[in-house]
C-alpha positions in Angstrom: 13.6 1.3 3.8 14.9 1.7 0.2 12.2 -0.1 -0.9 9.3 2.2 0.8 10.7 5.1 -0.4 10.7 4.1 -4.2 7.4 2.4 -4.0 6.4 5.8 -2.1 8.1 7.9 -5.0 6.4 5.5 -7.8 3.1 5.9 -6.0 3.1 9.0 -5.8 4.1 9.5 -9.6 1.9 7.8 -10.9 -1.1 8.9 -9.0 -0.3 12.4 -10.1 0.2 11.4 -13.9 -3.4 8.8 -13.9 -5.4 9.3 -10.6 -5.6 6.6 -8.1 -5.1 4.1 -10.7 -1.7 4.8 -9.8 -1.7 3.4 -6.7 -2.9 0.2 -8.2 -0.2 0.3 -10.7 2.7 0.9 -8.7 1.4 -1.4 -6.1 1.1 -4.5 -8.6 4.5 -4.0 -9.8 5.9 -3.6 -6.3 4.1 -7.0 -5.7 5.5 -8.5 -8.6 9.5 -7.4 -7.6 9.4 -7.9 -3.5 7.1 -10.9 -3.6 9.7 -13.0 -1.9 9.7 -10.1 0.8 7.7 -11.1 4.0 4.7 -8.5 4.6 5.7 -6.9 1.4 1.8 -6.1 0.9 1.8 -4.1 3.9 5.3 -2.2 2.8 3.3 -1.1 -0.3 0.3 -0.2 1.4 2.0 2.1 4.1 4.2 3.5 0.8 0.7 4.5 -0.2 0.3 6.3 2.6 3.4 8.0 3.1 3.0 8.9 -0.9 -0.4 10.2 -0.5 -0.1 12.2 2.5 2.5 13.7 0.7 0.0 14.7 -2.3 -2.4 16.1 -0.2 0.3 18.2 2.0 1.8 19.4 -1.1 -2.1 20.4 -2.4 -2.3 22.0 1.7 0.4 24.6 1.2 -1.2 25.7 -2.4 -4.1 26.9 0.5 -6.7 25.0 -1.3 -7.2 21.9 0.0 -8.8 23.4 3.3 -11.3 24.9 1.4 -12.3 21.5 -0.8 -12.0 19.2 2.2 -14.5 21.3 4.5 -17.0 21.7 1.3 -16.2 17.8 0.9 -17.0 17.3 4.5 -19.9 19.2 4.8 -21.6 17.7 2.2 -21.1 14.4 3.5 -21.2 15.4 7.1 -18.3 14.6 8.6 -15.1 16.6 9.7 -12.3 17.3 7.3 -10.0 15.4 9.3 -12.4 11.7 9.1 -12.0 12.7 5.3 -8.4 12.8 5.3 -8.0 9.1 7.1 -10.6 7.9 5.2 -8.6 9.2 2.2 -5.6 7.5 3.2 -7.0 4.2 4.1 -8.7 3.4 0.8 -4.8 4.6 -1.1 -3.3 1.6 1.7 -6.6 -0.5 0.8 -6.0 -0.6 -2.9 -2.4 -0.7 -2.4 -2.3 -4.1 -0.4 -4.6 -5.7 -2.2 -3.1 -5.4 -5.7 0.3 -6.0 -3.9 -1.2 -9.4 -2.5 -2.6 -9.7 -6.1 1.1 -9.2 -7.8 2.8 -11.4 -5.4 0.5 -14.4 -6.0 0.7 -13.5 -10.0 4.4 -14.0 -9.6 4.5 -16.9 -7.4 1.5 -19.0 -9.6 4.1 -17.5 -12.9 7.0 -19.3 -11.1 5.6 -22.3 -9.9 3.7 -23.1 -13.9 7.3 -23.1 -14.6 8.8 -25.9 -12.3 11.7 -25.7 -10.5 14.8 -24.1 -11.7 
């Protein structure tokens, strides 16, 4: 649990301070630290979620996101709602896969090495 909520803080953070890069940032350094973890990739990518549903509730009480997600929708025609999951599953998409990318990094680092 601790570890979903700092990966969901870190996530969050960054995505605020560079974009979605974020999520690819904090997820490859989650991977990296809980590679040992079983389904650690799918930890990370449901901190993404929780840490970008979180971004966009905090952008819903400012009152604008209603606005920019049925504009959003309309132009691609479909509802606001289809946006938001859609939203959310490409944060968890990026998430797992550099997780998965992170672990692997660390596990081919470790095994170069030899045994310790």
């Amino acid at each position: 649990m601790i570890a979903l909520l700092v990966t969901a803080l870190a996530v969050a953070a960054l995505t605020w301070v560079v974009g979605w890069w974020g999520v690819v940032i904090a997820a490859l350094l989650a991977g990296v630290v809980l590679w040992r973890r079983r389904g650690a990739a799918w930890l990370v990518a449901l901190a993404a979620i929780v840490a970008w549903s979180a971004l966009i509730l905090t952008n819903a009480v400012g009152g604008r996101f209603a606005t920019l997600a049925s504009s959003i929708g309309g132009v691609m025609g479909v509802p606001p709602a289809l946006l938001v999951i859609v939203t959310l599953l490409f944060g968890a998409l990026l998430a797992w896969s550099a997780a998965v990318l992170g672990s692997e990094i660390r596990r081919a680092a470790r095994s170069a090495r030899g045994p310790v």
